[in-house]
KEMARLO-522703 format. One record per atom (N, C-alpha, C): residue in three letters; residue number from 1; x negated, y, z negated. Coordinates in nm, 4 decimals. Layout:
residues N
+------+------+----------+----------+----------+
: resn : resi :       c1 :       c2 :       c3 :
+------+------+----------+----------+----------+
:  ALA :  NUM :        X :        Y :        Z :
...
+------+------+----------+----------+----------+
end
This chain:
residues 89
+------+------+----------+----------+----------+
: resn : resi :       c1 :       c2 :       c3 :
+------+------+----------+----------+----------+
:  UNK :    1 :  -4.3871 :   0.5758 :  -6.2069 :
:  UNK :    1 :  -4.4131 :   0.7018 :  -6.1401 :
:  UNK :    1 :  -4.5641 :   0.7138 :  -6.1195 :
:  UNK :    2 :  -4.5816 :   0.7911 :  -6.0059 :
:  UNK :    2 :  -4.7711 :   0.8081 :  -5.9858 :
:  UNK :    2 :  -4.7610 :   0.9247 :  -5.8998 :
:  UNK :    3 :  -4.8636 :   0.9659 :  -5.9891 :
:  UNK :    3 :  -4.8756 :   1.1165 :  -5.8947 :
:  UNK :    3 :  -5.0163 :   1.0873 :  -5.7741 :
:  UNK :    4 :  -4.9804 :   0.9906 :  -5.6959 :
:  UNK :    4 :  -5.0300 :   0.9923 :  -5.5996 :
:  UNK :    4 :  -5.0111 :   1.0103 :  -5.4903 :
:  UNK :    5 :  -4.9945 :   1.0895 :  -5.3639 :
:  UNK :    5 :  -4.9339 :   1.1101 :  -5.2682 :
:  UNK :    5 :  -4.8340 :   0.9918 :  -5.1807 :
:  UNK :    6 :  -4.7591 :   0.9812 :  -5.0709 :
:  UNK :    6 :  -4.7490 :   0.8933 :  -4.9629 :
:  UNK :    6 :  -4.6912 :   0.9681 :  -4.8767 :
:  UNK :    7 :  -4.6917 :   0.8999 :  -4.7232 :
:  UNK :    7 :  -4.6586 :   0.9245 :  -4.6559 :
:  UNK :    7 :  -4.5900 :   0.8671 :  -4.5713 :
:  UNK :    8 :  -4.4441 :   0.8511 :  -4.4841 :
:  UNK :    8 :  -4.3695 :   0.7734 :  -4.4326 :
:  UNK :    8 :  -4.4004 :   0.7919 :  -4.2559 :
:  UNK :    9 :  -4.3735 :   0.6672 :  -4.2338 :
:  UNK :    9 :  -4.3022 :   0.7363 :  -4.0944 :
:  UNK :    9 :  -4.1817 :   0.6214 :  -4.0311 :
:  UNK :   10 :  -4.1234 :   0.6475 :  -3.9935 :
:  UNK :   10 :  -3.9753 :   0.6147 :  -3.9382 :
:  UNK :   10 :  -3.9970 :   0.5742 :  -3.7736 :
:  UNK :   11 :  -3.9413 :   0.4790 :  -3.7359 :
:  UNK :   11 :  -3.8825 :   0.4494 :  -3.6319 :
:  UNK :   11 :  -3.7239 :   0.3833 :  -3.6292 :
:  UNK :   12 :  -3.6454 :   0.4683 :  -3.6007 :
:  UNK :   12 :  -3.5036 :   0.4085 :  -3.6552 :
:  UNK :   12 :  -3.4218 :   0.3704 :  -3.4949 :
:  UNK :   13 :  -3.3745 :   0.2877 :  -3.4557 :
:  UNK :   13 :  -3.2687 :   0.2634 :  -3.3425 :
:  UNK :   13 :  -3.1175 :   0.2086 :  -3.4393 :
:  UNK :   14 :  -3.0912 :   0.1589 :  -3.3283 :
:  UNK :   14 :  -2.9220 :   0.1444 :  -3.3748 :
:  UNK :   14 :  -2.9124 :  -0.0207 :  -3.4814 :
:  UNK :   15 :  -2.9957 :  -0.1227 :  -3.3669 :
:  UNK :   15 :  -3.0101 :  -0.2177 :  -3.4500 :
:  UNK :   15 :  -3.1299 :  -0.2375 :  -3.5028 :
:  UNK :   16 :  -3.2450 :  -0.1720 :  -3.5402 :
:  UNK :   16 :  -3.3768 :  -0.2294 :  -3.6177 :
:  UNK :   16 :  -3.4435 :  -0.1130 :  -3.6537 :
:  UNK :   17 :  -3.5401 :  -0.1255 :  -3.7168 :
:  UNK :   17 :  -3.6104 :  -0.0274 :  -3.8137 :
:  UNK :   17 :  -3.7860 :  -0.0478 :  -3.8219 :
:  UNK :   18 :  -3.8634 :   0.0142 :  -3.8012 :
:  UNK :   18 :  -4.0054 :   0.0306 :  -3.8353 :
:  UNK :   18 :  -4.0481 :   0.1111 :  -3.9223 :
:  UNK :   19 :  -4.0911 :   0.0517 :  -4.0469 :
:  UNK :   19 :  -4.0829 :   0.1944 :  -4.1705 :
:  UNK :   19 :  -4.2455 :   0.1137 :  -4.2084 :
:  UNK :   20 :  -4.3370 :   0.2357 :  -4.2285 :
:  UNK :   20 :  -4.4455 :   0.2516 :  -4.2740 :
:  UNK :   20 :  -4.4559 :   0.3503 :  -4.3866 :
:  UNK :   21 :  -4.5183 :   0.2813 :  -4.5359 :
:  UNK :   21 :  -4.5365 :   0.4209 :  -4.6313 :
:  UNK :   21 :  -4.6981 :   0.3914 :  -4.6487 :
:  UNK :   22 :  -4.7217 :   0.4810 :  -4.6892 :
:  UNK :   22 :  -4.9066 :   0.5216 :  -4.7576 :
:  UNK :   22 :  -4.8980 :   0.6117 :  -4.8498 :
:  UNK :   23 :  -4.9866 :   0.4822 :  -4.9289 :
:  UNK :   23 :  -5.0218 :   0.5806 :  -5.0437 :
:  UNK :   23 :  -5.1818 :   0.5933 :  -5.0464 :
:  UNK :   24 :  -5.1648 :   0.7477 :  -5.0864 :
:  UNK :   24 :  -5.3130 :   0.8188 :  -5.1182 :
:  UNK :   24 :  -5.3464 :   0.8425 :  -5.2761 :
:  UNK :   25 :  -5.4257 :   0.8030 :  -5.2868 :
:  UNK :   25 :  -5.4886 :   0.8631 :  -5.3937 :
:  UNK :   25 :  -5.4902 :   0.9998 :  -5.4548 :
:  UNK :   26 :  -5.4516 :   1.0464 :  -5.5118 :
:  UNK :   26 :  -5.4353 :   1.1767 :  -5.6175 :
:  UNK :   26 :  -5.5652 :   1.2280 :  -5.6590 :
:  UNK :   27 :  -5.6116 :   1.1572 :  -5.6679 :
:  UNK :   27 :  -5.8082 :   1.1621 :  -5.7435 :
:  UNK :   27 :  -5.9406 :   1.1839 :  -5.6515 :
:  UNK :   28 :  -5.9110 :   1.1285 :  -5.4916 :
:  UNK :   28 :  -6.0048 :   1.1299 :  -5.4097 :
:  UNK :   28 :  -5.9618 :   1.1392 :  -5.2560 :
:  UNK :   29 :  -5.8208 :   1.1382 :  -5.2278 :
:  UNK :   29 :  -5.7075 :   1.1673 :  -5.1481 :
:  UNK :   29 :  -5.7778 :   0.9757 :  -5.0184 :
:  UNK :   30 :  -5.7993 :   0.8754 :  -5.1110 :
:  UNK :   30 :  -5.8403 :   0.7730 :  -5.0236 :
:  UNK :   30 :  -5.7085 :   0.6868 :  -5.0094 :
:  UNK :   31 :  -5.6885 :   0.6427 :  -4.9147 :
:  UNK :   31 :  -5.5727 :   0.5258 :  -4.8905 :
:  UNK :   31 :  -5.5762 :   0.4180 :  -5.0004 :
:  UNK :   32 :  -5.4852 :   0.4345 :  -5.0395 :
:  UNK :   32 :  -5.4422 :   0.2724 :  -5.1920 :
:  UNK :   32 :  -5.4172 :   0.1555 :  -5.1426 :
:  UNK :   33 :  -5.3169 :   0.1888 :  -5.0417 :
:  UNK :   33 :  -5.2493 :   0.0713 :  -4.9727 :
:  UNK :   33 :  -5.1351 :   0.1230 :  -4.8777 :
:  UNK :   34 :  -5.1027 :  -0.0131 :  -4.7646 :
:  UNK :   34 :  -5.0158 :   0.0402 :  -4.6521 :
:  UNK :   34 :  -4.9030 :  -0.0328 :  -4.6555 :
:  UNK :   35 :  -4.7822 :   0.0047 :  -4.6846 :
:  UNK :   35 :  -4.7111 :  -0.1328 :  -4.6764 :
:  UNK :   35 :  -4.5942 :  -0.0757 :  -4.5622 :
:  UNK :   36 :  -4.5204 :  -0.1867 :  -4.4381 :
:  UNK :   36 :  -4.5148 :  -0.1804 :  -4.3366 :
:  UNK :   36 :  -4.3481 :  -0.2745 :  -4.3490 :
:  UNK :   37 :  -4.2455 :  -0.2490 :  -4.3071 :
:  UNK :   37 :  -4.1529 :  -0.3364 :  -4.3069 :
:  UNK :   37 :  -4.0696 :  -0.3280 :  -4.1371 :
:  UNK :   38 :  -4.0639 :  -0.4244 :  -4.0859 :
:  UNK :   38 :  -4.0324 :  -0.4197 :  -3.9701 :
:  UNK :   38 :  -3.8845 :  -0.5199 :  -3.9861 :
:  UNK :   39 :  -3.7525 :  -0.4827 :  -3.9186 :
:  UNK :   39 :  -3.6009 :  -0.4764 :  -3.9309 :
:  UNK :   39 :  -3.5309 :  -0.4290 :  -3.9283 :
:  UNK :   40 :  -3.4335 :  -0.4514 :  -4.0070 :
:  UNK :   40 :  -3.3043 :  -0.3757 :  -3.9916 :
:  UNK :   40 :  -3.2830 :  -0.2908 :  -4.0643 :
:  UNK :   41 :  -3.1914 :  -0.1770 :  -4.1096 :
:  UNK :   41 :  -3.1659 :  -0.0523 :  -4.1850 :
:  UNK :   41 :  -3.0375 :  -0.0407 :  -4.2123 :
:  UNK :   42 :  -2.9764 :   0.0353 :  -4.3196 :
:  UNK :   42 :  -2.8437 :   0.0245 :  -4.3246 :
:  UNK :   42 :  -2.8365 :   0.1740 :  -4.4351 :
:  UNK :   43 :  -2.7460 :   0.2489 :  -4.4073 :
:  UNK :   43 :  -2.7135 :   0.3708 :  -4.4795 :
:  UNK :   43 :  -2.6777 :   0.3420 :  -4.6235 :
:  UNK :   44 :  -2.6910 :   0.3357 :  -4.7476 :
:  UNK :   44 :  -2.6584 :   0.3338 :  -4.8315 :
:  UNK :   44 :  -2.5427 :   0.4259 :  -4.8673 :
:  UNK :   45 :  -2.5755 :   0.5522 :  -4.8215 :
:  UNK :   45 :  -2.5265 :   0.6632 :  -4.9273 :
:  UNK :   45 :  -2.5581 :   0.7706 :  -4.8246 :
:  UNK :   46 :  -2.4766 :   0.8262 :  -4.7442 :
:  UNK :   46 :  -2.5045 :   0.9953 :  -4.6458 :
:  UNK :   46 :  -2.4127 :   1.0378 :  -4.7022 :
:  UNK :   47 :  -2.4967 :   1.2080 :  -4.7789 :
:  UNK :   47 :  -2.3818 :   1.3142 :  -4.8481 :
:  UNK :   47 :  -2.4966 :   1.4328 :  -4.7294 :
:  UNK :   48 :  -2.4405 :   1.5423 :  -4.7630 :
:  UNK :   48 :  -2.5150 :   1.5920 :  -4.6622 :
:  UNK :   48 :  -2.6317 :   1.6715 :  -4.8318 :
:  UNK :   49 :  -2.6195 :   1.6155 :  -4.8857 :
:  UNK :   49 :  -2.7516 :   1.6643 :  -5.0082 :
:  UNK :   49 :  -2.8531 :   1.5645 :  -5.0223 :
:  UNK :   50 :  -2.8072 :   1.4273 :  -5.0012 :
:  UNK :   50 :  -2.8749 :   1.2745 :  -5.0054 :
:  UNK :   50 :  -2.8393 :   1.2180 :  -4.8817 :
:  UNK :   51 :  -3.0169 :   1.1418 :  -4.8808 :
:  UNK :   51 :  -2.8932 :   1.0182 :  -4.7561 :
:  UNK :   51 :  -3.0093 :   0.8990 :  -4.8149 :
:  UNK :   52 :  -2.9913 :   0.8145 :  -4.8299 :
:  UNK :   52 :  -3.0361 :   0.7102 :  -4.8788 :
:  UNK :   52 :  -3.0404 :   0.6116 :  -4.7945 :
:  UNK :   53 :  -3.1445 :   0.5539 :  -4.7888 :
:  UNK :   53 :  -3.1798 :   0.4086 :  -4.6464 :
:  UNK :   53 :  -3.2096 :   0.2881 :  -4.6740 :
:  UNK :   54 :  -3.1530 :   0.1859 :  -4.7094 :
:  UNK :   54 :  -3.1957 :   0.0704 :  -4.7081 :
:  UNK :   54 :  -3.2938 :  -0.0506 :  -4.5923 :
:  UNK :   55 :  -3.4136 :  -0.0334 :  -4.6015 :
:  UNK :   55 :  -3.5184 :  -0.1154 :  -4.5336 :
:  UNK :   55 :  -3.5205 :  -0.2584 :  -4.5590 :
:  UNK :   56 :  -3.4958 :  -0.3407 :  -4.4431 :
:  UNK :   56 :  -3.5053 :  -0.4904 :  -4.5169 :
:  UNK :   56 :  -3.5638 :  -0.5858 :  -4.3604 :
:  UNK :   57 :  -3.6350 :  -0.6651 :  -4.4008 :
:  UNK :   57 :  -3.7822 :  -0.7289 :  -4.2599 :
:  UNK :   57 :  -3.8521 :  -0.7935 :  -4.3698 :
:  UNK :   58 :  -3.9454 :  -0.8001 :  -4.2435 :
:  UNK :   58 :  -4.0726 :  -0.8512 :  -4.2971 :
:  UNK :   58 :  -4.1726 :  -0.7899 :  -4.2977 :
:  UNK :   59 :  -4.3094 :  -0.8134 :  -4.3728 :
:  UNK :   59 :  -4.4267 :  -0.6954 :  -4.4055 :
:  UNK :   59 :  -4.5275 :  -0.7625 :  -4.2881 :
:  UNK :   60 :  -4.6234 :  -0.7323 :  -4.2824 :
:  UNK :   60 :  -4.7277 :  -0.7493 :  -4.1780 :
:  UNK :   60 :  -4.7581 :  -0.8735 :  -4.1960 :
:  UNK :   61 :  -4.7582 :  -0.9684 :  -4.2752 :
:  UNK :   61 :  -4.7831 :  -1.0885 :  -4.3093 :
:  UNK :   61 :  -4.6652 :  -1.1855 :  -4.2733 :
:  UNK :   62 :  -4.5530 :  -1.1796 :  -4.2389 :
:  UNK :   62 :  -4.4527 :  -1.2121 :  -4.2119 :
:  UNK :   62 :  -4.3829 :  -1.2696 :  -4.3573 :
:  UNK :   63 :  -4.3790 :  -1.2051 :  -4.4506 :
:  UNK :   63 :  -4.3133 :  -1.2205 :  -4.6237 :
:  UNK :   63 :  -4.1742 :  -1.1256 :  -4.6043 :
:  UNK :   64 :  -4.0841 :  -1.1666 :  -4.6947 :
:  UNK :   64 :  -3.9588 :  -1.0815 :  -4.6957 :
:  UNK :   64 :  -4.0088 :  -0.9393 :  -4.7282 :
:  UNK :   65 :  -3.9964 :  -0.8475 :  -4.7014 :
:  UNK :   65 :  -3.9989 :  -0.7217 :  -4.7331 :
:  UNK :   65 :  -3.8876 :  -0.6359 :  -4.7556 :
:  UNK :   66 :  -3.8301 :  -0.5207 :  -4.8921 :
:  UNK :   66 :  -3.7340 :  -0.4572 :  -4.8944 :
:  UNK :   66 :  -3.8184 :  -0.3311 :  -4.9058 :
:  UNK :   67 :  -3.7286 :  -0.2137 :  -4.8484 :
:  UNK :   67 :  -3.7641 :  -0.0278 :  -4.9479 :
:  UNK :   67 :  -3.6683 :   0.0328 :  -4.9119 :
:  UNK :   68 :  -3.6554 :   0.1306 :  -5.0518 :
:  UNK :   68 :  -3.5218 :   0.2788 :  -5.0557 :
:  UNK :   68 :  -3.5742 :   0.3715 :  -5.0237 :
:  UNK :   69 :  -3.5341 :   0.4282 :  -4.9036 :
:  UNK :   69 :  -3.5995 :   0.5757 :  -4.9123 :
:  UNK :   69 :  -3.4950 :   0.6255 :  -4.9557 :
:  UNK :   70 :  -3.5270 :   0.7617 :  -5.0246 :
:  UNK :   70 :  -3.4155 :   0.8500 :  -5.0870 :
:  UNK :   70 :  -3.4900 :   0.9899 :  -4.9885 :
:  UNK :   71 :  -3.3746 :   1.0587 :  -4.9133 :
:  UNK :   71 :  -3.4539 :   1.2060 :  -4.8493 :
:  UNK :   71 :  -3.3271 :   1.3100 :  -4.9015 :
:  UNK :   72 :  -3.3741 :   1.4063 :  -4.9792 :
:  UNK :   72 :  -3.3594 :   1.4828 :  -5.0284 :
:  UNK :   72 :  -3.4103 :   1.6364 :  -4.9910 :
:  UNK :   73 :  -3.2992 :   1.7050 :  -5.0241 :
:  UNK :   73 :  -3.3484 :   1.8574 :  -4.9245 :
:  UNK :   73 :  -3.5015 :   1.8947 :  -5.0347 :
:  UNK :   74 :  -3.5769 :   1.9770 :  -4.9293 :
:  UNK :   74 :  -3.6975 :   1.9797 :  -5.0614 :
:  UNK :   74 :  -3.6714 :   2.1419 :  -5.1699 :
:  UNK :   75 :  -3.5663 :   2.1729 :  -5.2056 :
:  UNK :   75 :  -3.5485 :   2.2759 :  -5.3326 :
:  UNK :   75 :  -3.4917 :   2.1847 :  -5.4625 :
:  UNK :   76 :  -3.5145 :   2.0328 :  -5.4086 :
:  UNK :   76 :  -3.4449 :   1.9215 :  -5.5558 :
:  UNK :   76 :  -3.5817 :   1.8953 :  -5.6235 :
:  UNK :   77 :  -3.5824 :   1.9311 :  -5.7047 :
:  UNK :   77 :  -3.7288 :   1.9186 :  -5.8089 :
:  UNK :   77 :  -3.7486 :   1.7581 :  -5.8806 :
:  UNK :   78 :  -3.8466 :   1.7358 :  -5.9001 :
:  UNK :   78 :  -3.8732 :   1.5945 :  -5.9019 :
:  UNK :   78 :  -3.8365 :   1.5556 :  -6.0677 :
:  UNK :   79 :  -3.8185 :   1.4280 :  -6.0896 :
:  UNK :   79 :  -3.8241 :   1.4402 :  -6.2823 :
:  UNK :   79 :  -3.8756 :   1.2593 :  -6.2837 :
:  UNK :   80 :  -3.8598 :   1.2696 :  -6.4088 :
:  UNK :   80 :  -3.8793 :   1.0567 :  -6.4445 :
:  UNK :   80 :  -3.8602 :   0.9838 :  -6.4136 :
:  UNK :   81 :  -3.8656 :   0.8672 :  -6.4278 :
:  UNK :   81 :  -3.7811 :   0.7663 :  -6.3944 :
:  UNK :   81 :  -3.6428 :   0.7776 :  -6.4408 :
:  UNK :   82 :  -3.5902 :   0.8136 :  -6.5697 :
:  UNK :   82 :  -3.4658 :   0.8284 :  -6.6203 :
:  UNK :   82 :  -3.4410 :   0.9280 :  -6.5355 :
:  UNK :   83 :  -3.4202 :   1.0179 :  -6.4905 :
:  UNK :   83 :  -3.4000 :   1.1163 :  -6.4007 :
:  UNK :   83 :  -3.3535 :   1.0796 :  -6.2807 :
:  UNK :   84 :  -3.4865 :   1.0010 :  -6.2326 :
:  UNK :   84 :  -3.4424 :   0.9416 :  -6.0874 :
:  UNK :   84 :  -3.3316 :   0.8537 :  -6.0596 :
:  UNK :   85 :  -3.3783 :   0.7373 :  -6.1812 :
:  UNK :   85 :  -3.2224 :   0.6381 :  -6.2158 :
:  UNK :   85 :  -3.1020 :   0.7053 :  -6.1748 :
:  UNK :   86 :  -3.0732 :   0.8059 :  -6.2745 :
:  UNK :   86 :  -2.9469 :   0.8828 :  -6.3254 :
:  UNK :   86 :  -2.9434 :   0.9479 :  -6.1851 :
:  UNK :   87 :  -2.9765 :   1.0314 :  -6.1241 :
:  UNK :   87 :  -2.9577 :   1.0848 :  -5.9845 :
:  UNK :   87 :  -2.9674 :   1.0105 :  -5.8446 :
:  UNK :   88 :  -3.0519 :   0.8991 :  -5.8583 :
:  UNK :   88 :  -3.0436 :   0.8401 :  -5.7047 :
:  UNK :   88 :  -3.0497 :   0.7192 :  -5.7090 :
:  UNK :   89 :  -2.9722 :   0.5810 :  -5.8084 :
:  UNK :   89 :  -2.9646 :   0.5278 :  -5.8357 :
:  UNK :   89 :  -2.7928 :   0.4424 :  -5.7568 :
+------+------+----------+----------+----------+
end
């Protein structure tokens, strides 16, 4: 866990996916790092409380790249890792 900010952004079509996250710094609000996965997407899990996204490409370097987004309505309060496990796992 890090209480450092990020930020996503999405490009989703039917067959491929452009997912960008950033993370900021908590301490000086400076960019940490960008990581970039360009492919395909696949629904894990749509409830209308969760919907969960599976990201899978390659990163800007052309290396395998995976990420979960989990989007959640924002009145779900955040907790641990055991927390997160146990709820969006």
């Amino acid at each position: 866990m890090t209480l450092n900010d990020f930020t996503y952004t999405l490009r989703l079509d039917a067959d491929s996916a452009d997912f960008e996250e950033q993370e900021f710094s908590y301490h000086d609000s400076g960019l940490v790092r960008t990581l970039a996965v360009k492919g395909t997407w696949t629904a894990v899990k749509v409830e209308p409380q969760k919907v969960v996204l599976r990201f899978t490409g390659v990163d800007k370097d052309g290396a395998p790249a995976e990420r979960i987004l989990v989007l959640l309505p924002d009145d779900v309060l955040s907790g641990d890792v055991d927390w997160g496990l146990k709820h969006h796992a």
